[in-house]
C-alpha positions in Angstrom: 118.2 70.4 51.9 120.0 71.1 55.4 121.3 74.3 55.9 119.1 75.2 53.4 116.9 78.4 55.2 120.2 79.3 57.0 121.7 80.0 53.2 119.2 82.7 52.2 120.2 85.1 54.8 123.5 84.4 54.6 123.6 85.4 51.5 121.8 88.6 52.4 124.7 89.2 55.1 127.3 89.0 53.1 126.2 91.4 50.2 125.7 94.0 53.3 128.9 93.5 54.7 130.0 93.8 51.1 128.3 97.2 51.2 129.2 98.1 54.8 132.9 97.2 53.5 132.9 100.2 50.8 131.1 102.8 53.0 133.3 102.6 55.7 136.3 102.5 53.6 135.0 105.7 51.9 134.4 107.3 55.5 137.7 106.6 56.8 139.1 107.6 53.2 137.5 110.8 53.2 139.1 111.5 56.7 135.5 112.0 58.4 137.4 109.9 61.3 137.2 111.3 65.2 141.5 112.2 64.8 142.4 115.6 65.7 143.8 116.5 62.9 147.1 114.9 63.4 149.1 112.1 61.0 146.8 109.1 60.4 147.0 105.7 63.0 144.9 103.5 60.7 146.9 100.2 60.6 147.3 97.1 58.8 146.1 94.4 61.0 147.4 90.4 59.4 145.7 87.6 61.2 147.8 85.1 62.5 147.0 82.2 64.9 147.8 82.8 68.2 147.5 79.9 69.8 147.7 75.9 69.1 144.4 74.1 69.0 143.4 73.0 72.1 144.2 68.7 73.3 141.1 67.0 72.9 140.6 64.6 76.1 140.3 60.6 75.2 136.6 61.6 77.6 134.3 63.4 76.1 131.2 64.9 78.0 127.7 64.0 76.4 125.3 66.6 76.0 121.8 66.2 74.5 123.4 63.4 73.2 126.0 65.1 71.3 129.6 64.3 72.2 131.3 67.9 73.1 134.6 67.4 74.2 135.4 68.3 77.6 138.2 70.5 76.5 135.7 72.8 74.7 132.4 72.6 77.1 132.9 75.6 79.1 133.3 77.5 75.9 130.8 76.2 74.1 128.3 76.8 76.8 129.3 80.5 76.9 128.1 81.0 72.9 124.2 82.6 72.6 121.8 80.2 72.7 120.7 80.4 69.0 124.3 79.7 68.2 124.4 76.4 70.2 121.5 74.8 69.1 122.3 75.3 65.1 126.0 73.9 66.2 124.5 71.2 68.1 121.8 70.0 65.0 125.0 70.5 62.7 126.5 67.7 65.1 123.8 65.5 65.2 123.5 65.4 61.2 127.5 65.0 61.2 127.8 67.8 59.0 130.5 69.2 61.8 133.5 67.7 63.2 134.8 68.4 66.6 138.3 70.5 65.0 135.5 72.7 63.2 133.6 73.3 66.1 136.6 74.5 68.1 136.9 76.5 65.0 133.7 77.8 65.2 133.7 78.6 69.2 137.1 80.6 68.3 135.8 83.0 65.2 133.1 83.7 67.6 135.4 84.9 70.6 137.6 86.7 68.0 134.4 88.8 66.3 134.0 92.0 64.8 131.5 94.3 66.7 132.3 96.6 65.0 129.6 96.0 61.8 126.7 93.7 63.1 123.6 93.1 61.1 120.4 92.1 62.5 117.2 93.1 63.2 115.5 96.3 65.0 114.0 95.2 68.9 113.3 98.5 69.8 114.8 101.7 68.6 114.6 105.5 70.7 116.4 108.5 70.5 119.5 107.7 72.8 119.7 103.9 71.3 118.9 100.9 69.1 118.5 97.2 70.2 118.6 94.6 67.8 118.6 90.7 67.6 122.3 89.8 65.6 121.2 87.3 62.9 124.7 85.4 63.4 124.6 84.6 67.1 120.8 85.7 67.7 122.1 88.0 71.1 120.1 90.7 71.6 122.4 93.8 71.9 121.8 97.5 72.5 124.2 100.0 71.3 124.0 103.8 71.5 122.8 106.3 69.2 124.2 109.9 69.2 123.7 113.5 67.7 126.8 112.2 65.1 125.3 108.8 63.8 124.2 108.8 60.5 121.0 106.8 60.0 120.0 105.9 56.2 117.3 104.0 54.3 118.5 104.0 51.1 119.9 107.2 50.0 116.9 108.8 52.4 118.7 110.4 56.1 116.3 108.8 58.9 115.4 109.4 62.2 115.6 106.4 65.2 111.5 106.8 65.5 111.6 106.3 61.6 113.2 102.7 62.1 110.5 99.5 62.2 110.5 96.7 65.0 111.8 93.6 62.9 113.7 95.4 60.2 116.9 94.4 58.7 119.4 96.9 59.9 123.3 97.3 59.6 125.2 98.7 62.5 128.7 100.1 62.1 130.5 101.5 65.3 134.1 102.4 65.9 134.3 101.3 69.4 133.7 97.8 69.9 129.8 97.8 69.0 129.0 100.1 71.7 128.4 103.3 69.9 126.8 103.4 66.1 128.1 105.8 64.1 126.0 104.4 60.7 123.1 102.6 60.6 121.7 101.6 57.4 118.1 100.7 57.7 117.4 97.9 54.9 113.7 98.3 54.3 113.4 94.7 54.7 111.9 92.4 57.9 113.9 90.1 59.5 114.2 86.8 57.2 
């Protein structure tokens, strides 16, 4: 069945983020934000298209035998690797049209950093590198005397993390810090 060993982890992903979703509404409930003190500035963010989709030339530019529209080449050969060669097979099997792939290059422009899940590179005391499951980059972010490390309801250490292990990486600054990781007990899928 296509798509078929892509819907197993998916699936996994979203019952994280699901999870992720309540534990970091009950952190920034609870207050246990980096504010001083001071009134609140959590805000309501509403999504709203910002700009109309993008002219499709009448001359498309082939690629592996794939028609990508020239419009949307330089983009799509900015996404991860990983990410353009499940796009590309989706493509070939016609399972994608070229309005959902400019879809697609655009949710992955606009991402959330800010809760990744993947799985454990390498992991030290100053930092963790992981491989995202979604785009397959490998990214580091860093670890501090303030992140929170779990496996279950156990507190970890970064030497206690295992290479290949599902992890879930929350960060308040654009994925460059962690300030929770949860450490799934599972390998990579």
């Amino acid at each position: 069945m296509p798509g078929s060993k892509i819907l197993a982890p998916l699936i996994a992903i979203a019952a994280v983020m699901l999870v992720a979703s309540v534990s970091l509404a009950a952190v920034l409930i609870s207050g246990d934000g980096d504010d001083d003190g001071g009134s609140s500035n959590n805000a309501a963010v509403i999504a709203t298209p910002t700009s109309k989709p993008t002219a499709l030339p009448a001359t498309p530019t082939v690629q592996s035998g794939i028609v990508i529209p020239e419009a949307l080449r330089a983009r799509f050969e900015s996404l991860p690797e990983k990410l353009r060669t499940e796009i590309l097979d989706q493509l070939d099997k016609g399972l994608l049209r070229v309005q959902q792939l400019e879809q697609l290059i655009r949710g992955y422009e606009q991402r959330n950093t800010g809760v990744r899940v993947g799985s454990v590179v390498e992991a030290d005391a100053d930092s963790l590198r992981l491989e995202v499951y979604t785009t397959g980059e490998d990214v580091e972010v860093a670890i501090t005397a303030d992140t929170v490390i779990t496996r279950g309801p156990t507190r970890i250490t970064p030497a206690d993390l295992r290479n290949d292990e599902m992890v879930m990486v929350i960060s308040r600054d654009n994925g460059a810090t962690a300030f929770g990781i949860e450490a799934l007990g599972v390998q990579a899928p």
